[in-house]
PAROKOL-931133 format. One line per 8 residues: their letters; for each residue x, y, z of C-alpha. Coordinates in Angstrom, 2 decimals. Example, Ala and Ser with C-alpha at 12.3 -4.5 7.8 and 13.67 -1.06 7.14 Angstrom:
REM PAROKOL-931133
AS	12.30:-4.50:7.80  13.67:-1.06:7.14 .
This chain:
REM PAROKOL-931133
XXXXXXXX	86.16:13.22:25.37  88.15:12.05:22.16  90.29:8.37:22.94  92.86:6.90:20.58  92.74:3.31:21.88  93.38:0.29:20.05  91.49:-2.92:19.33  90.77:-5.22:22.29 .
XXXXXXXX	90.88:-2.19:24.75  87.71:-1.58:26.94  86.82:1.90:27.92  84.62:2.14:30.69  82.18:5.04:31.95  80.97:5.78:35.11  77.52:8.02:36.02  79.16:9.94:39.18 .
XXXXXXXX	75.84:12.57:39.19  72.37:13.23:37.22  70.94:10.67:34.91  73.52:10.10:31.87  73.76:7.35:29.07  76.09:5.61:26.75  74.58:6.02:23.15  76.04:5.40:20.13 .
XXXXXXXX	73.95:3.49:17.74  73.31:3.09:14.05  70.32:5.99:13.92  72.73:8.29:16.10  76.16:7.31:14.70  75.38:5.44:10.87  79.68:5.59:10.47  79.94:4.02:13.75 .
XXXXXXXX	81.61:0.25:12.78  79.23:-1.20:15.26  76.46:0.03:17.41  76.97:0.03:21.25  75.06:1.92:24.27  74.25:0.90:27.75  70.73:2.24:27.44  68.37:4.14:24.73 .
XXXXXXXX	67.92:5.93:27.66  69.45:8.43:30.80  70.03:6.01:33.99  69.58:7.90:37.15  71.31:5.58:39.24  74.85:5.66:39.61  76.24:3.32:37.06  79.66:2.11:35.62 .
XXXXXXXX	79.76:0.11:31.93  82.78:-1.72:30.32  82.64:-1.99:26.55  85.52:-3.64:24.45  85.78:-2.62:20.92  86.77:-4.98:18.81  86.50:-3.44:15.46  88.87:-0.97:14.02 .
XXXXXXXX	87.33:2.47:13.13  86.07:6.03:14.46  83.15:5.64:17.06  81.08:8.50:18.06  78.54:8.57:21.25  76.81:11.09:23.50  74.17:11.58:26.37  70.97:11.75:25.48 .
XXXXXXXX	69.57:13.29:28.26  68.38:16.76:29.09  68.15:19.28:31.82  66.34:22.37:32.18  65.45:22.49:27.70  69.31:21.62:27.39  69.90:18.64:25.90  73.56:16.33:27.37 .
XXXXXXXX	74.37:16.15:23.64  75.61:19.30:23.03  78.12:18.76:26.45  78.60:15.39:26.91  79.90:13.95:23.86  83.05:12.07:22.31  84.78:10.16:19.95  86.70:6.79:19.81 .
XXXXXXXX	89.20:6.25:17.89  89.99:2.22:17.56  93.08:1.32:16.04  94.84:-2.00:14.90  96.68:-4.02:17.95  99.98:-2.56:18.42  99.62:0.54:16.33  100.07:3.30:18.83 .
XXXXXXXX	103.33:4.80:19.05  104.84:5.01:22.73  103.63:2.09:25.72  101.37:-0.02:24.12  97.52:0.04:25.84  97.30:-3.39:25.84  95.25:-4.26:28.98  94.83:-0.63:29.61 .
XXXXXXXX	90.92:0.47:30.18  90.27:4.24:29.86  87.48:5.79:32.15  85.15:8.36:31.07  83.34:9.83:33.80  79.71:11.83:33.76  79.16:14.42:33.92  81.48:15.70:31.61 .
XXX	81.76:18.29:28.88  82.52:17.10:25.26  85.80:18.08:24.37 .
């Protein structure tokens, strides 16, 4: 899942099935601006998490669970793409809060 959204915006993802994660930390992600994950590791439970970026910059994050010697990283995967308020061209996403949903495949 690749975003364009722009600073301010929240993106939130939601577990619908399995036992997924937010991660997208320093050791994972060192260009990240800032760190953010809603666990180090996979939550079983079904789970939503908000997070508002409030730093411009290209944010990368993944799963890092596994299933059956497969790890989520290699499916479940994306980038964020945080721009300066009122630099997207077309509606402005002001208030707007993207959803990411798990499972998904990395696109």
């Amino acid at each position: 899942m690749n975003l364009n959204i722009e600073v301010g915006d929240m993106v939130t993802w939601t577990n619908i099935d399995g036992s997924h994660n937010v991660y997208g930390e320093p050791d994972a992600y060192p260009n990240n601006p800032e760190g953010f994950s809603n666990s180090a590791d996979p939550i079983g439970d079904l789970w939503t998490w908000p997070y508002t970026f409030t730093i411009p910059g290209v944010y990368g994050y993944h799963c890092t669970g596994s299933f059956q010697g497969q790890f989520h990283s290699t499916t479940q995967f994306g980038t964020i793409t945080v721009l300066e308020a009122n630099s997207i061209e077309g509606a402005a996403l002001g208030g707007n809060c993207p959803s990411i949903r798990y499972p998904h495949t990395g696109s």
